[in-house]
N, C-alpha and C positions, 0 to 999 in steps of 0.2 A: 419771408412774409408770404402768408397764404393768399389765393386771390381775394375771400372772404376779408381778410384783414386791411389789405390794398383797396375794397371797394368803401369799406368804414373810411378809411381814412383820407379820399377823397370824395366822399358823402355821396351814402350807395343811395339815397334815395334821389340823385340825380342820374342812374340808368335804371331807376324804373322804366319797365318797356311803357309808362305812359307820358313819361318827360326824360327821353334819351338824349343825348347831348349832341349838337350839331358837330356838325364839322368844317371848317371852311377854309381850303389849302389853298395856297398862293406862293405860286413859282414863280419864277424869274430868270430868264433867258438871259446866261453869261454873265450872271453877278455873279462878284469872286468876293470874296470875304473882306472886302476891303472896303470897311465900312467904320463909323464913329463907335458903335457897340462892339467891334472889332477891336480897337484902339487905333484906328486911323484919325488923328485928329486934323486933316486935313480937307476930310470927307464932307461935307452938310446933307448927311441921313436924319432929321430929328426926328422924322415920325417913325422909321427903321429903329432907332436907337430906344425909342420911350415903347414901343413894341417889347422890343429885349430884354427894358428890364422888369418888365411883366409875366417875362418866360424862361423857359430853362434856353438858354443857348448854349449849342455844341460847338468846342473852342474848334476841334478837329475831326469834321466831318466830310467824309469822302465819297465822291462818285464809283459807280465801275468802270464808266468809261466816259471819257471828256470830249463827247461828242452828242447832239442834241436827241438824235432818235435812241441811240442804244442805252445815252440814262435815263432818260425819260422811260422807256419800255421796261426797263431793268427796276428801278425804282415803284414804278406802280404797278405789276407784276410781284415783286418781290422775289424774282428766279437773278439771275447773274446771264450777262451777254451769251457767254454758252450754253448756259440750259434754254434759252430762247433764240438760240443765234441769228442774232439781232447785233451785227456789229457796226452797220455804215447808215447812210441814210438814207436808204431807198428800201430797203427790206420790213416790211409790214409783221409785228408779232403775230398777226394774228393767222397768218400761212405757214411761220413756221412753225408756231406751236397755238393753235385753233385752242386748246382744249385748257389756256392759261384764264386764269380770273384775277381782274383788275382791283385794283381797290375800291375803288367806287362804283365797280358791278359787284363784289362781297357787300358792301353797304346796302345797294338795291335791293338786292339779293337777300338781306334781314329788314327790309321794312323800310328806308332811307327813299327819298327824293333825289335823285343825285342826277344832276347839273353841271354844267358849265360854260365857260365862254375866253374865249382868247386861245394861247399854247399851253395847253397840257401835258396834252400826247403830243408826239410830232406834230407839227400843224399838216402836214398832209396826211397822215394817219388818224382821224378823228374815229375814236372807236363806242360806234353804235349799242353796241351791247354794255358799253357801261354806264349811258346814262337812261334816266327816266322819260329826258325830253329830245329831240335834239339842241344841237350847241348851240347858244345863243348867238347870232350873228349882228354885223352891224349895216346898213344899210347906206352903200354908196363908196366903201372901199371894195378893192379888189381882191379875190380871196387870199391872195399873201398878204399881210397887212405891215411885212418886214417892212418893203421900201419904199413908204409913203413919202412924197416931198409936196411942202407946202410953202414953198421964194418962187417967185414968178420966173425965176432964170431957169431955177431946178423944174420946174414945171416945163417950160419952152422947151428946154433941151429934152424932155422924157417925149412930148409930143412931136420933134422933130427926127427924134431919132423912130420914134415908131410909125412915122411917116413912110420912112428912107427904108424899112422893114417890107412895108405894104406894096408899095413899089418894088421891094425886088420878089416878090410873089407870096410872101407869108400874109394869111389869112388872121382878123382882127381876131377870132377866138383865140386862134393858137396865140399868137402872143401877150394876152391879157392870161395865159395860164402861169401858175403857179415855176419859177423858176427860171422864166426868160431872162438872158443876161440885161436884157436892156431895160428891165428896171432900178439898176443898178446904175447907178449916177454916180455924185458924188460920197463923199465916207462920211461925210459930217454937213448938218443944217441946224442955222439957228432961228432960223424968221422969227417976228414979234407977231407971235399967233397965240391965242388959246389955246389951254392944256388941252380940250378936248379937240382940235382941228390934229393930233395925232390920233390914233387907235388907243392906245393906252389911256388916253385918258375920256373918252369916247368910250369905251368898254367900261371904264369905269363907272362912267353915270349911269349907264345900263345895268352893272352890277348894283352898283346901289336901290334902282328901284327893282333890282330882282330880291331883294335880299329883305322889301319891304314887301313883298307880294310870297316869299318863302314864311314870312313869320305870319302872317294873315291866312298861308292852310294848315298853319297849325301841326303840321306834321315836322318830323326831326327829318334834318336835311343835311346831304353833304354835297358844297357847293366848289367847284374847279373855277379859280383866277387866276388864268397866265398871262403875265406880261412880256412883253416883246422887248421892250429895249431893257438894260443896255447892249442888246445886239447890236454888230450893223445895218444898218448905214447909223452911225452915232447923231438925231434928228431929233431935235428939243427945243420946244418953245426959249425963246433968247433971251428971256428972264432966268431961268437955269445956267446957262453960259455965265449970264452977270452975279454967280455967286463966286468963282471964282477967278482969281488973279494965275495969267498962264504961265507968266512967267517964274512964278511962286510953285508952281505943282510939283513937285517932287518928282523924278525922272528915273527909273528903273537905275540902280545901282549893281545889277548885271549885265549888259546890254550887250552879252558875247555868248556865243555857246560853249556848253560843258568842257572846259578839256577832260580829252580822252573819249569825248562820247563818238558813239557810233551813227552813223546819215542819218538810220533809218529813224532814229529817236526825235530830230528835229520835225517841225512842221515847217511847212516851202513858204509860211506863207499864202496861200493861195486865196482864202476866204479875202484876202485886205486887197488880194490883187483884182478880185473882180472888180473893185469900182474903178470907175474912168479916171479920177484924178491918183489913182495910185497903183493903175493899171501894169509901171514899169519898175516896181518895190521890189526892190532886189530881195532873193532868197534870204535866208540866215545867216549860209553858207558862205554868200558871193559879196556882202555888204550891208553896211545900216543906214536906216533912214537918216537924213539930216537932222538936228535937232528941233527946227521948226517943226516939221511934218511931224514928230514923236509928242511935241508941246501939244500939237493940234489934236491930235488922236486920243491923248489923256486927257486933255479939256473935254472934248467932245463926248469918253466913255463918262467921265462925272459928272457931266451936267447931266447925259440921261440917266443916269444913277440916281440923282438929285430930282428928274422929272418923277420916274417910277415911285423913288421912297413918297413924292407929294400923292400921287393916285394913292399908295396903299395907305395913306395916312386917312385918307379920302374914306378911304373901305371900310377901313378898321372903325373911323368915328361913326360911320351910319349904323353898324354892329353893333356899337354903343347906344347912340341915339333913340336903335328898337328896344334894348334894352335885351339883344342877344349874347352880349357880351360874356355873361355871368356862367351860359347853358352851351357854349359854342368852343369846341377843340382848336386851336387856331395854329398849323403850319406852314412858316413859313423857309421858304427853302429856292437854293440855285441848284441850276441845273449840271454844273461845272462852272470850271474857274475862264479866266481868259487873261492871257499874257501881255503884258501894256507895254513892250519892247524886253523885257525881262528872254534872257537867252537869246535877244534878239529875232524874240518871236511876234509875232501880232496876229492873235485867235486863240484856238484853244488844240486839242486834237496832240497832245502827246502825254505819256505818264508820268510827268512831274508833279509836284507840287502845286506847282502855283496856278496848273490845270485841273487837277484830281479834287484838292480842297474846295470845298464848298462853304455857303452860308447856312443854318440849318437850327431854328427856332420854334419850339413848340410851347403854347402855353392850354393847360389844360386845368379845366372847373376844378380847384381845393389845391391844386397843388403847388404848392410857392415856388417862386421866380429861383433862378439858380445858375450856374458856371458848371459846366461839363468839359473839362479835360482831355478826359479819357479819347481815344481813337473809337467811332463809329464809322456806321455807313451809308450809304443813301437807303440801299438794300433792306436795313432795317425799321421804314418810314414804315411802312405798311403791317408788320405784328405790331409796331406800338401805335398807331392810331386806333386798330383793332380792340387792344388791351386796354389804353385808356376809356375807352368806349364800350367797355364792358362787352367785349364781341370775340369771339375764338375765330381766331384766325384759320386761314387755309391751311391744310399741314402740309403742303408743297413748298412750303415758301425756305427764303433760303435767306434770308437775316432774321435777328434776334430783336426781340423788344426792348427796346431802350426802359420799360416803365421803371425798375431798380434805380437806373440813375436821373430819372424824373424827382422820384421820393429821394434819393438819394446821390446828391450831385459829384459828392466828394469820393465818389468809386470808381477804381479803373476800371476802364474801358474794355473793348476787345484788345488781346496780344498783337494782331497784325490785323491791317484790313488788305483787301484785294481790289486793284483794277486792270486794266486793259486795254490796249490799242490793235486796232488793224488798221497799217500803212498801207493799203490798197487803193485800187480806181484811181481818181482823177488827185488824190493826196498822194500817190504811191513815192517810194524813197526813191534816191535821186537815181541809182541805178538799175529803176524802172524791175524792180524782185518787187513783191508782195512781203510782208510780213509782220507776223503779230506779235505783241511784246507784250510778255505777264509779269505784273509788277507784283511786290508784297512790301509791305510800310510798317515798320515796327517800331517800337519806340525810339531806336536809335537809327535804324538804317533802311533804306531803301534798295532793295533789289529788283532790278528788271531784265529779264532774259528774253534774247528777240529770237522767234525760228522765223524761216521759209515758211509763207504761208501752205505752199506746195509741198508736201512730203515733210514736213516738220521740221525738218535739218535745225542745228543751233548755229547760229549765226553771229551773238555778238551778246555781251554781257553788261549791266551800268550795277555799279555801286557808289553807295550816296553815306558817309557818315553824318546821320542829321545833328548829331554833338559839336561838331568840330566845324560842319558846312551846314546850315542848314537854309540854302539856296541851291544846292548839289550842283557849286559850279566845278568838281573835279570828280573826276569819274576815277574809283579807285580799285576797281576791280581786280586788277592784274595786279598791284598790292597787296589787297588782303582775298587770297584765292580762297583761302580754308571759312572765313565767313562768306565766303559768294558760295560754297558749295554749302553749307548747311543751310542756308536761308534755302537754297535750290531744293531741297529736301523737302524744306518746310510748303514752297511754292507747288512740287509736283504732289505735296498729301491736300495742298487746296484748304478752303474755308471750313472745310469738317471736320479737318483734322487738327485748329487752332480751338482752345477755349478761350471762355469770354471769360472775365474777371467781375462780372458785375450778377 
């Protein structure tokens, strides 16, 4: 299909450059696909679900890497963690590679209003150049707005411990910055508070009269809503908690690591150990949580599941309300997955599955609702917002426009997608090496090869049949050597050298 033919049949006179179509993206910090439009019928997403079936959703869509700053940069960039080496959380795209354009500075950049407010980009990474305005803030949180606590205990104990801070010599600035452990309390709050006394929902009524004051200048606008939970600390008004029964929640049916897998592939845990109450959660390696604490933590992650999907329902109806609906590209998308004791993991931060996959929903003006099978990637968000937008993309970029399987849902996919881990810093494997691990996901198997992050050395191999495993709880490497070495083939020619099928 020509682009000509592509713009008829989702009504080219909705990119005329005098009525261009909005755009209005909405992320989601460590939603994993595990959702009622997913087939989780355990879940309570209804405004998530009645979203989905208004759009195309991608059954399997993948991160590059399952880690907050390097997909997020990777993703709205449209480069992969290597061409921007961007692999941990501290490294800023825009020093290692200044001369990259975001997607919502290309928007800008053709005429667009571009906005936003909450996580986008890394929440310490807010990048200047890509919006019109700056970021919308909210007035009376602290600039992390991660670990908000609103129960009178969780409050006491956040004021006493940063008492006990000031007294031993640290100054009230420094520890009101962004990443002091001592915000960091409990893992889970329920208090009987309003949606809005969290940031997500607080953000939300701000976006909504943002969203009534963006159709009032009348210009075509692309607008950034990132929501915060269901990060941790797992912190939701206690009407959320009372949709579910905890002792009903379905409980990870692998809750052991890989046999045969290698250290470095595991996560230590660490994200779950920063909070106080779960300060002594034993590794992967060394034990599992009891079954309370696992009950709690999966209560905890769907209830804020359950908050978020209520904000975006929130969104979406004022979108309506203006009567932006009709004119307005709407993606929604996770950032990575996150492990609910599954490997005996709790976070996210390694190349499996249940890290890598994401959620990933796009609904755009004329083009009907649809089921995407095929393997995509986060990588390719940015050519097809472009494309359905009637907008030629950067020719830097380094994923494929999904538009083909927009109009056309019932097409494979890419042959393999690519992601990535660097086990380094304060997550390094238990043997205190560095090392990064290149995956490739193909329809039947998963390969991941770890080097030395030092000198590249090969280090350790996983192989996954997702036919036979498709939890990749046996690592089969040393079995099937002759498929680890072609897929290794496949992995060292990288994303250029796979075609796409669509």
């Amino acid at each position: 299909m020509t682009r000509g033919e592509f713009l008829r049949t989702v009504g080219a006179a909705m990119f005329s450059r005098t009525e261009r179509p909005n755009v209005l993206f909405i992320a989601v910090d460590d939603l994993r696909p595990e959702l009622g439009i997913y087939g989780a019928g355990h879940v309570h997403s209804p405004n998530i679900d009645k979203f989905g079936r208004s759009a195309t959703v991608f059954d399997r869509a993948y991160c590059q890497q399952s880690l907050c700053n390097p997909s997020r940069a990777s993703m709205l960039t449209g480069l992969r963690p290597d061409a921007l080496k961007v692999w941990d959380l501290q490294t800023e795209f825009r020093k290692t590679k200044p001369d990259a354009v975001t997607m919502p500075q290309h928007f800008k950049q053709d005429g667009y209003h571009t906005v936003s407010i909450g996580k986008i980009f890394h929440n310490i990474f807010p990048d200047e150049q890509s919006w019109s305005e700056p970021d919308l803030h909210i007035k009376g949180y602290p600039f992390d707005p991660d670990a908000v606590y609103r129960s009178e205990s969780e409050v006491a104990a956040l004021e006493a411990r940063k008492k006990a801070l000031i007294a031993s010599g640290k100054q009230q600035p420094h520890i009101d910055r962004l990443g002091e452990w001592y915000l960091k309390n409990s893992a889970t709050e329920n208090p009987e508070v309003t949606d809005n006394a969290y940031y997500d929902g607080a953000q939300t009524d701000v976006a909504m009269e943002k969203l009534a004051s963006l159709q009032r200048a009348g210009k075509p606008f692309f607008f950034g809503v990132g929501y915060y939970r269901p990060h941790l600390p797992f912190n939701a008004p206690k009407k959320y908690w009372d949709l579910y029964d905890r002792q009903k929640i379905p409980l990870a049916t692998n809750p052991y690591l890989p046999k045969n897998s290698p250290p470095m592939a595991h996560n230590m845990n660490r994200e779950l150990r920063g909070y106080r109450d779960f300060a002594g959660a034993p590794r992967p390696d060394q034990g599992t949580l009891k079954e309370e604490e696992a009950r709690l933590l999966r209560h905890g992650y769907l209830a804020s599941v359950s908050y978020v999907d209520a904000q975006i329902g929130r969104l979406l109806g004022e979108l309506e309300r203006l009567g932006l609906a009709s004119n307005t590209i709407v993606v929604l998308w996770g950032d990575h997955g996150w492990k609910l004791g599954e490997h005996n993991g709790w976070g996210k931060m390694t190349n499996y599955e249940v890290d890598t996959r994401v959620p990933l929903m796009v609904r755009a003006p004329g083009v009907k609702p649809g089921r995407v099978r095929g393997l995509v990637e986060s990588v390719d968000i940015f050519p097809t917002v472009c494309d359905v937008a009637g907008m030629k993309p950067p020719a830097a970029l380094e994923g494929a426009s999904l538009r083909p399987l927009l109009l056309h849902p019932g097409r494979p996919g890419k042959q393999a997608v690519f992601a990535q881990y660097l086990r380094n810093g304060i997550w390094v494997a238990p043997d205190g090496v560095e090392y990064m691990g290149y995956s490739i996901r193909t329809e039947r198997y998963q390969y991941v090869e770890w080097k030395k992050w030092q000198g590249g050395e090969f280090a350790a191999w996983e192989l996954y049949d997702l036919q036979k495993d498709p939890d990749e709880n046996v690592n089969v490497a040393e079995e099937q050597k002759a498929v680890c070495e072609q897929l290794a083939a496949r992995l060292r020619r990288g994303w250029k050298g796979e075609k796409k099928n669509f």
